[in-house]
Each structure stands twice: as structure tokens, then as C-alpha cells.
N, C-alpha and C positions, 0 to 999 in steps of 0.2 A: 504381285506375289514376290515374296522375296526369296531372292536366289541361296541356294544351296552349293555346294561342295560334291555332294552327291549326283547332282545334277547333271554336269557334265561329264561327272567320272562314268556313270551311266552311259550316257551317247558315247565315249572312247571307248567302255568295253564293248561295244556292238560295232563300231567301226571299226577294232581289232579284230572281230570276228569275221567280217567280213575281208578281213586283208588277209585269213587263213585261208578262206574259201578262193578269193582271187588267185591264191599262190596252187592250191590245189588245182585249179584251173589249166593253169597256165602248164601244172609240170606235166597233166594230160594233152593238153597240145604241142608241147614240145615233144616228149614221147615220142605220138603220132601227127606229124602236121595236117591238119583238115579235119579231124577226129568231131570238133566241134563247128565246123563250118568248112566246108571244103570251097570256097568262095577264095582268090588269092586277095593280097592284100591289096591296099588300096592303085600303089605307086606300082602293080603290075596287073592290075585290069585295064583288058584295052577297051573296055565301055568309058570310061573317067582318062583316058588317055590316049585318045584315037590319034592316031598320025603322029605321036612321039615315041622317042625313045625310051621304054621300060628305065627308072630309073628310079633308086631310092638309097639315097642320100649317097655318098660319092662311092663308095666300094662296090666292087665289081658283084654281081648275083653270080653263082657257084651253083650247082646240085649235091652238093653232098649233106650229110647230115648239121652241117651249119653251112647254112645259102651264101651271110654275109661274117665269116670266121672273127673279125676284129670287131667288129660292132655287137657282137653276141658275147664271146667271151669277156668284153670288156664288164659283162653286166654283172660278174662274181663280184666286182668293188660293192655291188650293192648287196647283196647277199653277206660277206664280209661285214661292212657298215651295221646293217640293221643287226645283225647276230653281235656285235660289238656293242651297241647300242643299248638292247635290251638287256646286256647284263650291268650295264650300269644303272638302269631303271629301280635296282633295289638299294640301291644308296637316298631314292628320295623315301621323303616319309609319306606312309598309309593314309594317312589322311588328306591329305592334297590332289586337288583334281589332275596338278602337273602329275602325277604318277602315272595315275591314267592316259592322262597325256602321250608321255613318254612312251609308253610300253603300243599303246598303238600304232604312233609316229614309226615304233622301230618296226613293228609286224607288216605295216604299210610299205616301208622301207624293201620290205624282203617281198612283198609282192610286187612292186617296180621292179625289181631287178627278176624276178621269174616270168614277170608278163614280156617285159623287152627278152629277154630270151628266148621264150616261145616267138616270140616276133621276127626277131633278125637268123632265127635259126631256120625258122620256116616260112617266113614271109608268107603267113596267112593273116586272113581277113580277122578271125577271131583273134588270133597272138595278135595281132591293132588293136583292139578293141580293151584286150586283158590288159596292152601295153600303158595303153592311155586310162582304160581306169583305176589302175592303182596312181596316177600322175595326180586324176582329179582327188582319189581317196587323200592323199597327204593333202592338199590343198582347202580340200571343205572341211578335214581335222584342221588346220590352222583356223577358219572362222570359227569353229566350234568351241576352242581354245582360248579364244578370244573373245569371248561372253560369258567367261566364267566370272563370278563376280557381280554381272549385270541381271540388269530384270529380266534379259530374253535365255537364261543359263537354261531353266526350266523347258524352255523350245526348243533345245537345240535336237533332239533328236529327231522329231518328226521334222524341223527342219531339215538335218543330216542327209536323212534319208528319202525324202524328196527331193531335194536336189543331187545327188548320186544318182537317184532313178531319173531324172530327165536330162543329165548328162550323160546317159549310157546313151539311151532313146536317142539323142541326137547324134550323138555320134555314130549309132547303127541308122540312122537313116542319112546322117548328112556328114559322113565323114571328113570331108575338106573342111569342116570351121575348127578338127578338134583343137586345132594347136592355137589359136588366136582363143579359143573360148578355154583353154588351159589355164594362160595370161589373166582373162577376164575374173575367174575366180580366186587364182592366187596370190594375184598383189593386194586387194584389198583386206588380204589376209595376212601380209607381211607386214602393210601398216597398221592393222588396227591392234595386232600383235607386239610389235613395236612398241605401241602406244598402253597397249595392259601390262608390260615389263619393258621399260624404257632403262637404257644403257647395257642393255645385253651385250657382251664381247660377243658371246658365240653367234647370235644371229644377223651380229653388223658380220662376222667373218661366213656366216651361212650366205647373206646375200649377194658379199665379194663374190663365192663362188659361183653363184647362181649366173652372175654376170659375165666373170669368165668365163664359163660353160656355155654362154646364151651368145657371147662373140664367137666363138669358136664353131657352134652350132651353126651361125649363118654361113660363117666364112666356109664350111662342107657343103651347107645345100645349096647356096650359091655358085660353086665353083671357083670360088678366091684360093680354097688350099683343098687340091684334088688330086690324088696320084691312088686310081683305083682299085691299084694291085698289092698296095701296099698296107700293111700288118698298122702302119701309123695313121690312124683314120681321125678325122675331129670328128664325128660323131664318138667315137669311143671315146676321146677324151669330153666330150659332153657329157657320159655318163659316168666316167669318173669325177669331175666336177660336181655333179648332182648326190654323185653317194657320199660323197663327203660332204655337201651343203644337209643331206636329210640327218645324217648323222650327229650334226653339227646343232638339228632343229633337238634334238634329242637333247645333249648337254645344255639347251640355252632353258629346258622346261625345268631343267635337274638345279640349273641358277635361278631361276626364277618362285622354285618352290622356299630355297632358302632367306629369299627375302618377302614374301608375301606375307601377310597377316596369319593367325591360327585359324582353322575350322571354328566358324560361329562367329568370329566379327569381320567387320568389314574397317575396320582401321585401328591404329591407335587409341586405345582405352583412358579414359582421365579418371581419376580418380578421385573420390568425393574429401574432401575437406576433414580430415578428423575432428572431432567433439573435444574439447577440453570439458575439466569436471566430473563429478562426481555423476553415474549411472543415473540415471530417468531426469537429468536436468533439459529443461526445455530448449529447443536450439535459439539462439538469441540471448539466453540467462546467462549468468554466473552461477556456480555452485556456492553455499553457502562457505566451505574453505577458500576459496580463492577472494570474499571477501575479507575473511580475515583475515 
């Protein structure tokens, strides 16, 4: 079947949709912590942590209406980012799947940054769950993204949406893979992205930060750079890092739409050979003037 333009724009307005409902979510659990699961979160169940110390990622746990103050409020970068994001979205042209593209990426964007703040605010099970599935949401929109063009463009929604459902599923049953299975989805979406718009600046500089963000992230959970009490957290600059890396996925769709081919071919057009001669002369002849 041959792929469409529509196709994928399709699957990106439904995975927009669903990064409205994510965000809706998330601003009812942060609200009320537990409202949608009064379960805590992972790294403060002593079922998944018998005989350790409560601990979740290096800043101190607090009771007040932000549990972990630096790693929550850091998460406005992304609320900022995606609201940035999306008004650049109308500089691409209508007809391009990157439009679609873009404007999802940016609405996903802002449901990242509302799920980790239902999360670090309240350190519930659910704010986990909203946290990381807006993570996977931008991640299976990059594979989605990246068949546009191809024979599977036409699948990608029921694929979309199959694999978001059994990324959730996992994660509410077996919460300790989310972050290796984060990885598992999202790189093979950086390269094959890569490889559908090769020499992007922005997403060679999206993945710079992704990598910064990804040092600096162990260097907290590890306890290499820890000082509990303090406002300067590497998980907060992990999600600064990350709101400018999504941000960044946004400008690279808004570059990538202006080099891609029109709605309806799939490359460079040739052009047929003009006819010399006089109307209804047979191709191969001469016309009768050009012998004379």
C-alpha cells in the first residue's frame, strides 16, 4: 500500500490527544496526591524496598505541598519548552506530516513536564506512572515519525496505540523495568529518525542534551553529585536538559519539513523530454518543416 502524508498526520493527532488527557491527569493528581491511586510511589513502598532507606533520586522527601521542591519545580522548563514549541508549529506548512508531527511532540512535551510534577510533588504511584507515560508518549511519536514516507506509515496508529497500551500495562505491573524500557524504545527512534532527515543541527543538538541530561542523571542516582538539601539537584537539571532536548525535537520536524519532498511524491520528479515539431507528429519522426 502506498503511504500517505495523511497517514501519519492521523496517528500524531491522536497521540496529541492523548498528551491533553495525560496532562489533564496529571494536574488532578497533583491537585490531590493519591486522588487516582493512593498507592506511594515506587522508591517509597517498603513492599519494593524492605530493609532500605526510602530514597528517591538524591533530594531530601519534605511533606509539604512539593515533597521534593527542586526536582518538581524544575519541571516548568518543560511546560515553558512545549508552550514555545507549539507556537512555532504554525510556521510549518498544512500539508506535511512534520506539522502533525510538531504539534504533538510539543502537547507531549507539556505532558512530561505535568506528569513529573504530579510525581515529585507528590510522590504517588500514579504521578509514576503519568510521569513515565508521557516519556514513552514522545518516544513511540519519534518511531511514528519515522515511517512516514515508508510502507508501514498506514500502521502506525494501531501500532501507536498498542504499544503505549502495553507500555502502560508494564509499567503498572512491573514498575522497576520503566527506565531501561524507556531506552529500549527511544533510541531506535533517534536513529531511524536520524536516518528519515539525516544532517539535522537540531537533533544532533537534541541528542547532545539528551546525553548531558543522561550523565548528570546517574551522577544523582548514583550518589556521585548529592547534597540533599540543596535547591541544586541533577535530577532537576535532568529535566532541564530534557525540556530543551523535546523542544529541540520540535524545531528539527519544522527543518526537516522544509527539505522533504511535496504531498504526493516520494522524490525528485524528471521530466519528460519535450517533442520537437509540428502537433500530432509521431515521437521518433521529423515534422514535415524541419525537413525543409
Amino acid at each position: 500500500m502506498t503511504s500517505r502524508p495523511a497517514d501519519v498526520s492521523r496517528t500524531a493527532y491522536v497521540m496529541g490527544v492523548l498528551a491533553l488527557a495525560l496532562t489533564a491527569l496529571a494536574a488532578v493528581e497533583f491537585a490531590r496526591p493519591g486522588a487516582l491511586d493512593i498507592r506511594p510511589a515506587t522508591c517509597l513502598d517498603p513492599t519494593t524496598n524492605q530493609g532500605a532507606q526510602p530514597r528517591c533520586f538524591c533530594e531530601a522527601v519534605g511533606s509539604g505541598l512539593l515533597r521534593q521542591p527542586a526536582n518538581a519545580l524544575s519541571n516548568l522548563a518543560f511546560l515553558v519548552a512545549g508552550a514555545a514549541a507549539y507556537r512555532s508549529v504554525r510556521a510549518i506548512n498544512r500539508t506535511r506530516p512534520e506539522r502533525a508531527l510538531a504539534g504533538a511532540a510539543a502537547l507531549a512535551t507539556i505532558a512530561v513536564g505535568a506528569g513529573s510534577l504530579a510525581y515529585h510533588g507528590g510522590l504517588t504511584f500514579a504521578g509514576q506512572l503519568l510521569d513515565v507515560q508521557g516519556m514513552y508518549l514522545i518516544a513511540v511519536l519519534l518511531l511514528v515519525g519515522s515511517c512516514r514516507g515508508s510502507p508501514f506509515a498506514h500502521r502506525t496508529l494501531p501500532l501507536a496505540l498498542t504499544s503505549l497500551a502495553t507500555l502502560a500495562a508494564i509499567q503498572w505491573a512491573l514498575p522497576g523495568t520503566r527506565r531501561w524500557l524507556f531506552a529500549v524504545v527511544l533510541l531506535p527512534g533517534i536513529v531511524l529518525e536520524a536516518r528519515r532527515a539525516p544532517g539535522s543541527p537540531s537533533l544532533r543538538a537534541a541528542v547532545g542534551l539528551l546525553t548531558l541530561g543522561y550523565a548528570v542523571w546517574l551522577a544523582d542516582e548514583r550518589g556521585l553529585w548529592c547534597d540533599p538539601g540543596s535547591l541544586l539537584q541533577g535530577h532537576a537539571v535532568w529535566h532541564l536538559a530534557t525540556a530543551g532536548a523535546a523542544y529541540l525535537l520540535v524545531r528539527h520536524y519544522r527543518w526537516a519539513s522544509g527539505r522533504a519532498p511535496e504531498s504526493g511524491t516520494s522524490g525528485p520528479q524528471i521530466q519528460a523530454p519535450r517533442e520537437t515539431g509540428n502537433p500530432g507528429t509521431r515521437p521518433g519522426t521529423l515534422g514535415r518543416s524541419e525537413i525543409e
